[in-house]
SEFIZA-3560 file (N, C-alpha, C; in Angstrom, 3 decimals):
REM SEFIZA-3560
<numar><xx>0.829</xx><yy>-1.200</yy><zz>0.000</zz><atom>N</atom></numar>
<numar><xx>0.000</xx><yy>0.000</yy><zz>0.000</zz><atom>CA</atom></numar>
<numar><xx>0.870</xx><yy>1.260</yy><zz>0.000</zz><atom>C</atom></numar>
<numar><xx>1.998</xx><yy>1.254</yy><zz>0.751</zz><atom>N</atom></numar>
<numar><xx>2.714</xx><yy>2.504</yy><zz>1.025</zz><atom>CA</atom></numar>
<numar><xx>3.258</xx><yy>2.683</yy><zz>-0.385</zz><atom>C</atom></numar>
<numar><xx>3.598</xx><yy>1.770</yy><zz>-1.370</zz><atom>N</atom></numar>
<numar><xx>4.370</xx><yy>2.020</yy><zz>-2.365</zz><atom>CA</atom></numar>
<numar><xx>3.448</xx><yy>2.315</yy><zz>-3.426</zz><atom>C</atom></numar>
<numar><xx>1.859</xx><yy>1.435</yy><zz>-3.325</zz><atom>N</atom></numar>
<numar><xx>1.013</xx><yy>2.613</yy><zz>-4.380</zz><atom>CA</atom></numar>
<numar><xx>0.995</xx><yy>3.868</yy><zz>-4.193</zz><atom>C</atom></numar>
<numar><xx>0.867</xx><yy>4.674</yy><zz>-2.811</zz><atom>N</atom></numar>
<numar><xx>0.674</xx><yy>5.730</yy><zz>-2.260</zz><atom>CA</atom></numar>
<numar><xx>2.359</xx><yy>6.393</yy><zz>-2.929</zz><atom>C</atom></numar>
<numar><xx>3.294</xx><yy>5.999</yy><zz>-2.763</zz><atom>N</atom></numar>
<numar><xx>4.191</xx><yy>6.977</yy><zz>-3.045</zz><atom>CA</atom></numar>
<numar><xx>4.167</xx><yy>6.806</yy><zz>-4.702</zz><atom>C</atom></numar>
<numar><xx>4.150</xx><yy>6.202</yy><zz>-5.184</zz><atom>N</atom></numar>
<numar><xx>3.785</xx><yy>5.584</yy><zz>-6.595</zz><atom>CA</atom></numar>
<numar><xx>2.768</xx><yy>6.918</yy><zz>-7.125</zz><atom>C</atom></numar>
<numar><xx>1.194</xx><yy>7.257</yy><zz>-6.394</zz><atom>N</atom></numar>
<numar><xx>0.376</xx><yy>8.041</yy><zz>-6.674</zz><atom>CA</atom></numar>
<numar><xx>0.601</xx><yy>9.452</yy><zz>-6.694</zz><atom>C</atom></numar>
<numar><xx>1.957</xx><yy>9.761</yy><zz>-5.610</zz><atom>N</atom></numar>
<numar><xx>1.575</xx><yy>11.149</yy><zz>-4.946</zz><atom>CA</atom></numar>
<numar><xx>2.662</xx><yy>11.731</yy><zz>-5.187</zz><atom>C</atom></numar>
<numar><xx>3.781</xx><yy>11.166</yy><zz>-5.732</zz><atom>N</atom></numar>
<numar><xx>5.221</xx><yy>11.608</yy><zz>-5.424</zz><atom>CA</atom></numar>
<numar><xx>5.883</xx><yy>12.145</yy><zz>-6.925</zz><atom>C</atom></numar>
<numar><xx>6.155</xx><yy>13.460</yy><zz>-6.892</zz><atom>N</atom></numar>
<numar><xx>6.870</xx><yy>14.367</yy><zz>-8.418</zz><atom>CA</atom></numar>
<numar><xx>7.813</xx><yy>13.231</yy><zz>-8.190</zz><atom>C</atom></numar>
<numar><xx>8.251</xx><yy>12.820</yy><zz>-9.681</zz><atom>N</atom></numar>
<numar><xx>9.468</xx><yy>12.144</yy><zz>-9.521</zz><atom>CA</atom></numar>
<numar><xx>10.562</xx><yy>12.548</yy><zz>-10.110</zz><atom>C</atom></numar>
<numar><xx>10.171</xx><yy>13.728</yy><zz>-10.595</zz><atom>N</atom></numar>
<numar><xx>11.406</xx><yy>15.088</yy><zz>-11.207</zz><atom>CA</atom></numar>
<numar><xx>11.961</xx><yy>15.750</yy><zz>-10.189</zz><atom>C</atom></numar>
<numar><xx>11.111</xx><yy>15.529</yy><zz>-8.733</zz><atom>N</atom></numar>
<numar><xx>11.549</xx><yy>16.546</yy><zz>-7.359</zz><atom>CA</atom></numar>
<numar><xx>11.539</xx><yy>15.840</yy><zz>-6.460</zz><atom>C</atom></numar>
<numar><xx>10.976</xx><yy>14.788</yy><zz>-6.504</zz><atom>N</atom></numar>
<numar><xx>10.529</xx><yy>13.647</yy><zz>-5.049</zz><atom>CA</atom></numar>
<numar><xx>9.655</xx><yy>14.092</yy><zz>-4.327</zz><atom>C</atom></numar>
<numar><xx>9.183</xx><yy>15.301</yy><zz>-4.030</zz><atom>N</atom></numar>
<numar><xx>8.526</xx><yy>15.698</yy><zz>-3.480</zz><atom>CA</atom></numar>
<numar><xx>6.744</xx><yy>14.602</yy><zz>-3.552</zz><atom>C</atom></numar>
<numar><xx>5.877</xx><yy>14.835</yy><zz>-2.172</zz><atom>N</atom></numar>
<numar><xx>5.036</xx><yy>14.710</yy><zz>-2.930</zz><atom>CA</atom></numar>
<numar><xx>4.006</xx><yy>15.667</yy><zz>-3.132</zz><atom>C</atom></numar>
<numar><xx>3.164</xx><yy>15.384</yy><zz>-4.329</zz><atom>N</atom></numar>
<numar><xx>2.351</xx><yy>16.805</yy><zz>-4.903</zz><atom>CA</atom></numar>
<numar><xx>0.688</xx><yy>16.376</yy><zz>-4.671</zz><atom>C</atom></numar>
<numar><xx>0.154</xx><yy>16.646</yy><zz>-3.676</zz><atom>N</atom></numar>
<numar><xx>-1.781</xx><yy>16.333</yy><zz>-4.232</zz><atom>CA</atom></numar>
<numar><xx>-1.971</xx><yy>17.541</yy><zz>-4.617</zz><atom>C</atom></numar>
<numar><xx>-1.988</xx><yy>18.898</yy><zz>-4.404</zz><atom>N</atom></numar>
<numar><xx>-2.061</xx><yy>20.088</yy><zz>-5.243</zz><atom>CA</atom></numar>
<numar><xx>-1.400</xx><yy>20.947</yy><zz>-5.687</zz><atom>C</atom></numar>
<numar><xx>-1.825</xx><yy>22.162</yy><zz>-6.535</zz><atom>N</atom></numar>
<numar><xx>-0.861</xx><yy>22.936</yy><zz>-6.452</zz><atom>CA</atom></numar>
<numar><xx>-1.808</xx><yy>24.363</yy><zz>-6.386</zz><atom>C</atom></numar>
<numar><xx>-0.436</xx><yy>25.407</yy><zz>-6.303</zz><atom>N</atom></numar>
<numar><xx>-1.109</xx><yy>26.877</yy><zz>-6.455</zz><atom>CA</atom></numar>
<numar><xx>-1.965</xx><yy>27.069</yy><zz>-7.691</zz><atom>C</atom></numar>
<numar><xx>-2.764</xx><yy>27.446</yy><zz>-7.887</zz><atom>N</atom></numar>
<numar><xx>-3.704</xx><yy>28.016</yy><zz>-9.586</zz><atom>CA</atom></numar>
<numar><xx>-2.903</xx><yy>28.518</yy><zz>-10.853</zz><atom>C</atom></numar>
<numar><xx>-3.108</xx><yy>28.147</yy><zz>-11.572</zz><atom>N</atom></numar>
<numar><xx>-2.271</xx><yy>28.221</yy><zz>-12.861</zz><atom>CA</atom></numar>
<numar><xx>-3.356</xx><yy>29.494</yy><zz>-13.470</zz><atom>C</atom></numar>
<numar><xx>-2.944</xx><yy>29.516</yy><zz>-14.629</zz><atom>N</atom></numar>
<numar><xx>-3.725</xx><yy>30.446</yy><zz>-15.482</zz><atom>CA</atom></numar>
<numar><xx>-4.859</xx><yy>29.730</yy><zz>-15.915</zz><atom>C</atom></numar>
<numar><xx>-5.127</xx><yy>28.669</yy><zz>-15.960</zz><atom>N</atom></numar>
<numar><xx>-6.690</xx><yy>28.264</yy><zz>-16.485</zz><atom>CA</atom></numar>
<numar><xx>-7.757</xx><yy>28.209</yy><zz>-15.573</zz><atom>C</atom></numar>
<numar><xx>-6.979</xx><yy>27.716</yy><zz>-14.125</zz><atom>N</atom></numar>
<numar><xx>-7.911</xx><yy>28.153</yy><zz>-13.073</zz><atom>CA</atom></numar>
<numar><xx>-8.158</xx><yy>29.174</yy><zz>-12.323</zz><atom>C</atom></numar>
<numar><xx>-7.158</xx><yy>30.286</yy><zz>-12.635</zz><atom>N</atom></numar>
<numar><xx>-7.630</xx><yy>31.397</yy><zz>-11.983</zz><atom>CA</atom></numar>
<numar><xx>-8.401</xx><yy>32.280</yy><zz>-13.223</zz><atom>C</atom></numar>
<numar><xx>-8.852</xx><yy>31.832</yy><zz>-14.993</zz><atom>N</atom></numar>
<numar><xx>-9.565</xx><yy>32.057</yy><zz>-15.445</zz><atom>CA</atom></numar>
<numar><xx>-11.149</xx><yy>31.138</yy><zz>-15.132</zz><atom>C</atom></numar>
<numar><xx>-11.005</xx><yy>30.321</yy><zz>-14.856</zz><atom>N</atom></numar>
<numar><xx>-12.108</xx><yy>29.305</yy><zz>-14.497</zz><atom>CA</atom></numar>
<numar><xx>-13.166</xx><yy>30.202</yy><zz>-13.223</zz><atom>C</atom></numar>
<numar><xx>-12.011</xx><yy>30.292</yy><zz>-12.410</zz><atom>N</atom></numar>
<numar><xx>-12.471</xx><yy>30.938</yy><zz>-11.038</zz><atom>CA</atom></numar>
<numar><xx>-13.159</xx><yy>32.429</yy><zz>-11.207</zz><atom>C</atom></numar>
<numar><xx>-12.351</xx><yy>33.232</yy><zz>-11.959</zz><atom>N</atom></numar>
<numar><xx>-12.544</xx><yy>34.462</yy><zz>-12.458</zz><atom>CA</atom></numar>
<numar><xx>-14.285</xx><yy>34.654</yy><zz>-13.259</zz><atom>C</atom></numar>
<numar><xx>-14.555</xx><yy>33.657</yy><zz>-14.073</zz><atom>N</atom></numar>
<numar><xx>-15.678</xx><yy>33.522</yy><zz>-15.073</zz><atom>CA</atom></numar>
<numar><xx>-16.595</xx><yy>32.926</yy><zz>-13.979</zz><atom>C</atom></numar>
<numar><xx>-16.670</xx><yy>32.078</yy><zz>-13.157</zz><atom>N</atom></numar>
<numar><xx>-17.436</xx><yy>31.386</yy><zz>-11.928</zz><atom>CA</atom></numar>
<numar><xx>-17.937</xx><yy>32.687</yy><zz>-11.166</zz><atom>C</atom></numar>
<numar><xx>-16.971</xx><yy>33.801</yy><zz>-10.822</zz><atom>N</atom></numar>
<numar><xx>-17.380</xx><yy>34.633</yy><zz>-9.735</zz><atom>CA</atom></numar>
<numar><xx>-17.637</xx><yy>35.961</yy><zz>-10.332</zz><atom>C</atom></numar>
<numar><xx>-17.683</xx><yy>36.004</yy><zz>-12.136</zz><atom>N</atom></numar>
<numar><xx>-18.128</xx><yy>37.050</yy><zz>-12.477</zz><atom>CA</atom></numar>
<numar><xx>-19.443</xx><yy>36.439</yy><zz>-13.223</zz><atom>C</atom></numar>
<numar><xx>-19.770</xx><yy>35.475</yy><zz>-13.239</zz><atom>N</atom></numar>
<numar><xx>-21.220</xx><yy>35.315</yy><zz>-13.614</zz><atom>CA</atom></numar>
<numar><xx>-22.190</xx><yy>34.877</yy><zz>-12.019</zz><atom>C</atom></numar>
<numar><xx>-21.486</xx><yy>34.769</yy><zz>-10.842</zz><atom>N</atom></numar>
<numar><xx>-22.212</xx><yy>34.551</yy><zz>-9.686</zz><atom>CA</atom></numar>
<numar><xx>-22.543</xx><yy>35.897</yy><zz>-9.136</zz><atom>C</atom></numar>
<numar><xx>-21.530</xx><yy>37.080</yy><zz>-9.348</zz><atom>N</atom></numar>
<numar><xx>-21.750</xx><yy>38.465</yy><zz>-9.159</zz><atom>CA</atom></numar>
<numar><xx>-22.828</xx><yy>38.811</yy><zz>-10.015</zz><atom>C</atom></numar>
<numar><xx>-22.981</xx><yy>39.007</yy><zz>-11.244</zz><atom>N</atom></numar>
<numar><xx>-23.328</xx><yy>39.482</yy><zz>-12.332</zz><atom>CA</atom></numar>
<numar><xx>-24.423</xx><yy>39.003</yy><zz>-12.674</zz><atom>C</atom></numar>
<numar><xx>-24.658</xx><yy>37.330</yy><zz>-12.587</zz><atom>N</atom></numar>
<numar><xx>-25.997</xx><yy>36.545</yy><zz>-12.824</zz><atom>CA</atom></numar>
<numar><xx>-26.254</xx><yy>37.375</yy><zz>-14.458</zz><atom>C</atom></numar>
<numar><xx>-25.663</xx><yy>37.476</yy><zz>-15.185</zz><atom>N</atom></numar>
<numar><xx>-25.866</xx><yy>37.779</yy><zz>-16.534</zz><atom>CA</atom></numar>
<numar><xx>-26.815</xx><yy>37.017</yy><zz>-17.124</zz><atom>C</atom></numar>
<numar><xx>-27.577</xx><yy>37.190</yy><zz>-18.288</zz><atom>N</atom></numar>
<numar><xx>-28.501</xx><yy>36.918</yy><zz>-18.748</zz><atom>CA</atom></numar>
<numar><xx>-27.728</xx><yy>36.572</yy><zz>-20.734</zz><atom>C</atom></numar>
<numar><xx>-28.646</xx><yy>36.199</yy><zz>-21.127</zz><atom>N</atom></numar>
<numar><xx>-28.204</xx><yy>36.364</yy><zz>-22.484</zz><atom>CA</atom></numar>
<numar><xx>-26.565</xx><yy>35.688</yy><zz>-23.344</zz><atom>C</atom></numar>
<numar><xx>-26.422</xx><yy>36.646</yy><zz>-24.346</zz><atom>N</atom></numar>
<numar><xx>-24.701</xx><yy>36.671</yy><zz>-24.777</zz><atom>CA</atom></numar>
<numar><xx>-23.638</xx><yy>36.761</yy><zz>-23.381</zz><atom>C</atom></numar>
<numar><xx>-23.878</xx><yy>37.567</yy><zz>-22.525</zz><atom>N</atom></numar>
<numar><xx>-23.121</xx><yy>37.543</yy><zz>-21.499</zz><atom>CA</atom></numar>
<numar><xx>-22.538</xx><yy>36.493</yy><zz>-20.695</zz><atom>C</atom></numar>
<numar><xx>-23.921</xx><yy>35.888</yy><zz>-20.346</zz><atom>N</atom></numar>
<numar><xx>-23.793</xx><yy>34.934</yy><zz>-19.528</zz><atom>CA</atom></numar>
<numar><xx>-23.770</xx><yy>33.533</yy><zz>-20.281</zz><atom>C</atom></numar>
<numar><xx>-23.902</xx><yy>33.289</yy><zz>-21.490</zz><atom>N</atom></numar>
<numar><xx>-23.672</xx><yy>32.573</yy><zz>-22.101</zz><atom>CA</atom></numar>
<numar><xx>-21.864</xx><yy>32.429</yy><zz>-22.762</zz><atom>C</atom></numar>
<numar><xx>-21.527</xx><yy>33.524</yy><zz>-22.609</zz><atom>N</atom></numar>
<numar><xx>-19.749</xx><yy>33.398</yy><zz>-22.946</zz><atom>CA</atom></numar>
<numar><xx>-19.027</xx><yy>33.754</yy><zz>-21.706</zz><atom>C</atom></numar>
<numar><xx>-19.605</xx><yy>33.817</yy><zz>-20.604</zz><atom>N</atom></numar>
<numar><xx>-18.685</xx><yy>33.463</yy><zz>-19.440</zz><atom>CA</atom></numar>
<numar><xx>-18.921</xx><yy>31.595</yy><zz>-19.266</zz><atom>C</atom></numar>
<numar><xx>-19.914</xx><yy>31.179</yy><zz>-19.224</zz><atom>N</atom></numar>
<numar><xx>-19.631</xx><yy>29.584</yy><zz>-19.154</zz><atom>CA</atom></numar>
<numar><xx>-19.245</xx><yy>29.507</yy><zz>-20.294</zz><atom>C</atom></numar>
<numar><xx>-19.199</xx><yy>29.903</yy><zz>-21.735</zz><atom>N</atom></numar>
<numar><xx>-17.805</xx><yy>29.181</yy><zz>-22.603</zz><atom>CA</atom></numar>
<numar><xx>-17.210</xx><yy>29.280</yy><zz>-21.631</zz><atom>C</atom></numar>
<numar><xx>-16.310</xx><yy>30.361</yy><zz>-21.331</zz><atom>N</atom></numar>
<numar><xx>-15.000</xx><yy>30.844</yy><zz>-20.475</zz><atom>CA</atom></numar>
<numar><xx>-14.730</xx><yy>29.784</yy><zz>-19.818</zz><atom>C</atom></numar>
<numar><xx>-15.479</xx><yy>29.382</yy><zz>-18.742</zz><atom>N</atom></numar>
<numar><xx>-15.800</xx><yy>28.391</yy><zz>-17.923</zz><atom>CA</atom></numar>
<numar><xx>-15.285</xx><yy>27.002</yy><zz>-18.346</zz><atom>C</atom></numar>
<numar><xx>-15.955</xx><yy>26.750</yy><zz>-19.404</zz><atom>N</atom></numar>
<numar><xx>-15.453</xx><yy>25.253</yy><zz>-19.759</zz><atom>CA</atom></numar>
<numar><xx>-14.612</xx><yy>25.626</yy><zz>-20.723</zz><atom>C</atom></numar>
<numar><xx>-13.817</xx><yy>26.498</yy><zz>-21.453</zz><atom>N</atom></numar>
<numar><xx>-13.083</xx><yy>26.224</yy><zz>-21.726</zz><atom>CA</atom></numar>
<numar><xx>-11.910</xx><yy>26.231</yy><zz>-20.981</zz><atom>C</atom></numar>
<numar><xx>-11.737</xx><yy>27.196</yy><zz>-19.978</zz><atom>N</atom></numar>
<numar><xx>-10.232</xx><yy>27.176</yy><zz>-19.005</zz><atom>CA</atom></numar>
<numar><xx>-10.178</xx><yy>25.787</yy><zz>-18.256</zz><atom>C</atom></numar>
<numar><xx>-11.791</xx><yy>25.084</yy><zz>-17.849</zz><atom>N</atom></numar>
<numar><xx>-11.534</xx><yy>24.012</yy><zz>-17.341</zz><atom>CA</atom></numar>
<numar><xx>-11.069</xx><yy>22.848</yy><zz>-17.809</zz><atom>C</atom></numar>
<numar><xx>-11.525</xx><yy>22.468</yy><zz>-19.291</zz><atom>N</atom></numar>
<numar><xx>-10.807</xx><yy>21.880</yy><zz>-20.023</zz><atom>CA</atom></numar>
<numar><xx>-9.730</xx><yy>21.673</yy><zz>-20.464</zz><atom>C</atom></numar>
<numar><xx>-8.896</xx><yy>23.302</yy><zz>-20.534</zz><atom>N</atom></numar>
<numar><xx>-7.673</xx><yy>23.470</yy><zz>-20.613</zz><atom>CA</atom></numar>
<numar><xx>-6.650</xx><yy>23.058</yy><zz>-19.649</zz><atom>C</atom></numar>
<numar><xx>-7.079</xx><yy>23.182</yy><zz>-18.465</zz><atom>N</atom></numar>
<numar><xx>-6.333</xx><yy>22.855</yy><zz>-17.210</zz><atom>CA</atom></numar>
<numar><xx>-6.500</xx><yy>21.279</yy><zz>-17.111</zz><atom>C</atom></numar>
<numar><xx>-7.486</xx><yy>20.914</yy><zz>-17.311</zz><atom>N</atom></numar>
<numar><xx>-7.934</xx><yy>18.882</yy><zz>-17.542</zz><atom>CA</atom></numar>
<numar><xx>-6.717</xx><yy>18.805</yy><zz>-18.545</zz><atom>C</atom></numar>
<numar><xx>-7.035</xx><yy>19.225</yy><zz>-19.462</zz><atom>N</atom></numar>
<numar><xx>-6.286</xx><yy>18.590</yy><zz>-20.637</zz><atom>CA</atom></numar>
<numar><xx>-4.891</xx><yy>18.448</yy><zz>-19.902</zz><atom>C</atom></numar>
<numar><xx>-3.683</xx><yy>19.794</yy><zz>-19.555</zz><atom>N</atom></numar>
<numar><xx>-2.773</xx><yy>20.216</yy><zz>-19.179</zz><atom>CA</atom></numar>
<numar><xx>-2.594</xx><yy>19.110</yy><zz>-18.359</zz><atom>C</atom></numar>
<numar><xx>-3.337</xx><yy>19.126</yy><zz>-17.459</zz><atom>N</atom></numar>
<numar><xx>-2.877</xx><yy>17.751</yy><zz>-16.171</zz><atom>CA</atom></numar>
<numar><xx>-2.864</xx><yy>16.643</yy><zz>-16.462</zz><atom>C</atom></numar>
<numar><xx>-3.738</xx><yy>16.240</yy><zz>-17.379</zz><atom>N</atom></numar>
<numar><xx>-3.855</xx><yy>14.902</yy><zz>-18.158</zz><atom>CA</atom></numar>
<numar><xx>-2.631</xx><yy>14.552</yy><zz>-18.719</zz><atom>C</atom></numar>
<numar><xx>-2.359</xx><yy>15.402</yy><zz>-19.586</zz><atom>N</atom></numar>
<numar><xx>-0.838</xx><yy>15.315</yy><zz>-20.927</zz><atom>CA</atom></numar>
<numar><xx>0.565</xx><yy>15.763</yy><zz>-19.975</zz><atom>C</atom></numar>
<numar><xx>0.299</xx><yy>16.699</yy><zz>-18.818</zz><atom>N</atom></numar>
<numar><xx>1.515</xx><yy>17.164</yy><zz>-18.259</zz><atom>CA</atom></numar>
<numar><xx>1.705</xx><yy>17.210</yy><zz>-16.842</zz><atom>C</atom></numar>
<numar><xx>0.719</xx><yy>16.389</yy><zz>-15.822</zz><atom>N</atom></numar>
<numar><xx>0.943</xx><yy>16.375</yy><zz>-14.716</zz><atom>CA</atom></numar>
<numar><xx>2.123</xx><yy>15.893</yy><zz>-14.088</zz><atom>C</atom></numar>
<numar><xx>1.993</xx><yy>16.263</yy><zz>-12.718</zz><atom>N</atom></numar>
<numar><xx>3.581</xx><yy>15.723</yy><zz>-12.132</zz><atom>CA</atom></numar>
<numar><xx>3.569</xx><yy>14.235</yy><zz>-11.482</zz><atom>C</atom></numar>
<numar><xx>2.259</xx><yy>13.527</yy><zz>-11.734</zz><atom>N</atom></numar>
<numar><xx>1.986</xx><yy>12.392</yy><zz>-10.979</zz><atom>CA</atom></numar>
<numar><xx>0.796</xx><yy>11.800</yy><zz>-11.386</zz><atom>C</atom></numar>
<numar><xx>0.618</xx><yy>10.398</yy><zz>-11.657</zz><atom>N</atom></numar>
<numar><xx>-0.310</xx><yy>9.925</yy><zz>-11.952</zz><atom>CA</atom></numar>
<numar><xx>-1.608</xx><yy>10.141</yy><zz>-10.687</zz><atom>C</atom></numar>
<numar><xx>-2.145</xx><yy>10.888</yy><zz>-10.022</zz><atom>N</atom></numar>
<numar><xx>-3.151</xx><yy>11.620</yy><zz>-9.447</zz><atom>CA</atom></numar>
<numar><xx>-3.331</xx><yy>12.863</yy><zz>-10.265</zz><atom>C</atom></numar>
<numar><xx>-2.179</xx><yy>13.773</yy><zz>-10.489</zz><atom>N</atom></numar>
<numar><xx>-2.388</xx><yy>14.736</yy><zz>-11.180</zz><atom>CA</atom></numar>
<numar><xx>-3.288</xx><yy>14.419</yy><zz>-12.488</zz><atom>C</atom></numar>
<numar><xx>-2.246</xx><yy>13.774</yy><zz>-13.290</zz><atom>N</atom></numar>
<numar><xx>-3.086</xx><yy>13.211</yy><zz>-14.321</zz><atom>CA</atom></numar>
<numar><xx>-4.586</xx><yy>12.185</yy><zz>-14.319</zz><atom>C</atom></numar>
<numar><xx>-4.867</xx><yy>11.852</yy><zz>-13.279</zz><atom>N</atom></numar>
<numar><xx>-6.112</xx><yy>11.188</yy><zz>-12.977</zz><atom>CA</atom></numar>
<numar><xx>-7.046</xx><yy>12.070</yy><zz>-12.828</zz><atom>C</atom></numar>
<numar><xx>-6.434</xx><yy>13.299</yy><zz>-12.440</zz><atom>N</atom></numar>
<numar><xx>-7.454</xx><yy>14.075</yy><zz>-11.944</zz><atom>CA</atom></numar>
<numar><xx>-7.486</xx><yy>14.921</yy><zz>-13.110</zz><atom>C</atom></numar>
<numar><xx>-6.821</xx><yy>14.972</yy><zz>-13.954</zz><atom>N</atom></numar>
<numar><xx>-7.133</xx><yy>15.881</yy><zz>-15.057</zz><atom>CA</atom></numar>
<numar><xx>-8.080</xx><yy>14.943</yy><zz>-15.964</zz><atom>C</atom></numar>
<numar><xx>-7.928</xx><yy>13.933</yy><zz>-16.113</zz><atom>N</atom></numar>
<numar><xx>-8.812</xx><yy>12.629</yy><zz>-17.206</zz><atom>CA</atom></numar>
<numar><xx>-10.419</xx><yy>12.448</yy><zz>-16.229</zz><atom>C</atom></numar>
<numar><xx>-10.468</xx><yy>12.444</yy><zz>-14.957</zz><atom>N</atom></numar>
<numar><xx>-11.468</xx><yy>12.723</yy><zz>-13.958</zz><atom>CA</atom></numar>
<numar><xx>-12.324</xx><yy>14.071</yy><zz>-14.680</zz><atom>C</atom></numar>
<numar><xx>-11.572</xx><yy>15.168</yy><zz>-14.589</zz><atom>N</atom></numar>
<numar><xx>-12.638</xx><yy>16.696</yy><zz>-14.794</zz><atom>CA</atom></numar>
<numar><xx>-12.803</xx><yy>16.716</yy><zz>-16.456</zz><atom>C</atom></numar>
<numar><xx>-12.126</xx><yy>15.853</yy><zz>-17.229</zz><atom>N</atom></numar>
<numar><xx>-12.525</xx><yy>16.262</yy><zz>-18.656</zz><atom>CA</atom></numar>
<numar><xx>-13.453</xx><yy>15.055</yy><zz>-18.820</zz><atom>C</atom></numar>
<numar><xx>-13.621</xx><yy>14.075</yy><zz>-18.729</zz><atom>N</atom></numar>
<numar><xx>-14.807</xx><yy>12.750</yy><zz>-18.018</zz><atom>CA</atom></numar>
<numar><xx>-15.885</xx><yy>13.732</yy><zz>-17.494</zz><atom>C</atom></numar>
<numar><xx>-15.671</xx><yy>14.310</yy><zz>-16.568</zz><atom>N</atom></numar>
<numar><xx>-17.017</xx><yy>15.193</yy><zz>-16.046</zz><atom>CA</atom></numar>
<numar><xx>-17.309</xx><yy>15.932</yy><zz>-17.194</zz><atom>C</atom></numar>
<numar><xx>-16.488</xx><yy>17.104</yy><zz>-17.612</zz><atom>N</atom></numar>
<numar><xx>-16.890</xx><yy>18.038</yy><zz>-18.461</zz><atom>CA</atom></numar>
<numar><xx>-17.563</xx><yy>17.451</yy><zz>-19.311</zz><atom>C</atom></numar>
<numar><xx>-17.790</xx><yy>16.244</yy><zz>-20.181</zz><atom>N</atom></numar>
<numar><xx>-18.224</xx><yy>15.624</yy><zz>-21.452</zz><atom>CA</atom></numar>
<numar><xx>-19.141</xx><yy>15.315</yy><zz>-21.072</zz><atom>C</atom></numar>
<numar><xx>-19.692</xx><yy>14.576</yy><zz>-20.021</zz><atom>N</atom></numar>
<numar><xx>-20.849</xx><yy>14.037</yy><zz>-19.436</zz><atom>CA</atom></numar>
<numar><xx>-21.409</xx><yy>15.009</yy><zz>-18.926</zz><atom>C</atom></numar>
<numar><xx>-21.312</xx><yy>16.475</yy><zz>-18.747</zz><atom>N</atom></numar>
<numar><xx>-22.245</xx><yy>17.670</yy><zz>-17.838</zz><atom>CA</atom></numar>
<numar><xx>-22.662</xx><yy>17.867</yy><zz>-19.578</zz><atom>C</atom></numar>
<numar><xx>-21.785</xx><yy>17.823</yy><zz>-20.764</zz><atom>N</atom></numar>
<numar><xx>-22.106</xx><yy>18.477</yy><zz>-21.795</zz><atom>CA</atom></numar>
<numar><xx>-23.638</xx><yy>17.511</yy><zz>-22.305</zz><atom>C</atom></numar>
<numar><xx>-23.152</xx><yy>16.187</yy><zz>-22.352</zz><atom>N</atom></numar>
<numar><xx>-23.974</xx><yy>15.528</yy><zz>-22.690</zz><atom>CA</atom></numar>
<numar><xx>-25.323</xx><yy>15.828</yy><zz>-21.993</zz><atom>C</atom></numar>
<numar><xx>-25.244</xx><yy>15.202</yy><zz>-20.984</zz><atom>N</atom></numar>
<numar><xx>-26.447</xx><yy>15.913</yy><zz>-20.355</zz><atom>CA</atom></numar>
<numar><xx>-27.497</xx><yy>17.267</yy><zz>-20.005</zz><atom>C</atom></numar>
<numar><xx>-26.460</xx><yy>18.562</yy><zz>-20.630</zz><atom>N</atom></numar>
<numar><xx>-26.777</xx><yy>19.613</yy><zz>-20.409</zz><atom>CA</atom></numar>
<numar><xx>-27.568</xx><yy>19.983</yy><zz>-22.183</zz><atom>C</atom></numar>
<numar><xx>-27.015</xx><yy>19.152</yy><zz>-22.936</zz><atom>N</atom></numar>
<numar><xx>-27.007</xx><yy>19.478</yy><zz>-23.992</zz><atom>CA</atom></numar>
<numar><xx>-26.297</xx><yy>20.703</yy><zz>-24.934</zz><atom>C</atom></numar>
<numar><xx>-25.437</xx><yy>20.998</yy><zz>-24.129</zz><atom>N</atom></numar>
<numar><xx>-24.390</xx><yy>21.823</yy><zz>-24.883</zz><atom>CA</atom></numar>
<numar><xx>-24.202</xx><yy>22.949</yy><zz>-23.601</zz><atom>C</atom></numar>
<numar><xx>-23.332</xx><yy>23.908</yy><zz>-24.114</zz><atom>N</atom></numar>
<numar><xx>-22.800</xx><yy>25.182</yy><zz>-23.682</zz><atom>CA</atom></numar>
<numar><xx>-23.969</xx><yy>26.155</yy><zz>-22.899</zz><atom>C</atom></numar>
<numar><xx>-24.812</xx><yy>26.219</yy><zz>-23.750</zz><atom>N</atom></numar>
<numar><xx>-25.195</xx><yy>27.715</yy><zz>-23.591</zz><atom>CA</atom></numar>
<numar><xx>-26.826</xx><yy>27.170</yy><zz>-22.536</zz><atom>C</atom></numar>
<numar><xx>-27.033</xx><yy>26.205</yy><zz>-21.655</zz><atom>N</atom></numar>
<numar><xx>-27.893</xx><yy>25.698</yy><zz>-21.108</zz><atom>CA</atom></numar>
<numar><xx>-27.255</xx><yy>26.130</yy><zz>-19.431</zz><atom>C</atom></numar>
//
């Protein structure tokens, strides 16, 4: 068990181990579009291209962790939120819902 766990959690470019990190640029756009359409409650074009915004920075950051994480959690968790994103789409029936 201890060796899946270091196996899961551990940069192996630094040894360190990593479950998070500080916000990159896709999530502090993610976050940014989240708390200017929760302020704003926009209606229309507005509020319809802040959730683009939305899924696209989140996707971007999925993707990023997926293809470039520092640890297979990282990357689980990026293949995890783009798995969600596809299935909220499916179900939502697109973007602008």
């Amino acid at each position: 068990m201890h060796n899946t766990l270091e196996w899961l959690f551990r940069d192996p470019r630094s040894g360190r181990i990593v479950v998070g990190q500080w916000p990159n640029l896709p999530l502090l756009i993610f976050a940014g579009a989240v708390a200017a359409e929760w302020l704003l409650a926009p209606a229309g074009l507005l509020g319809a291209g802040l959730r683009a915004l939305q899924l696209g920075s989140l996707v971007w950051w999925a993707a990023d962790e997926l293809l470039r994480g520092v640890n297979p959690w990282r990357r689980g968790l990026g293949a995890a939120t783009l798995g969600f994103v596809a299935l909220r789409l499916l179900w939502a029936g697109g973007v602008a819902t």
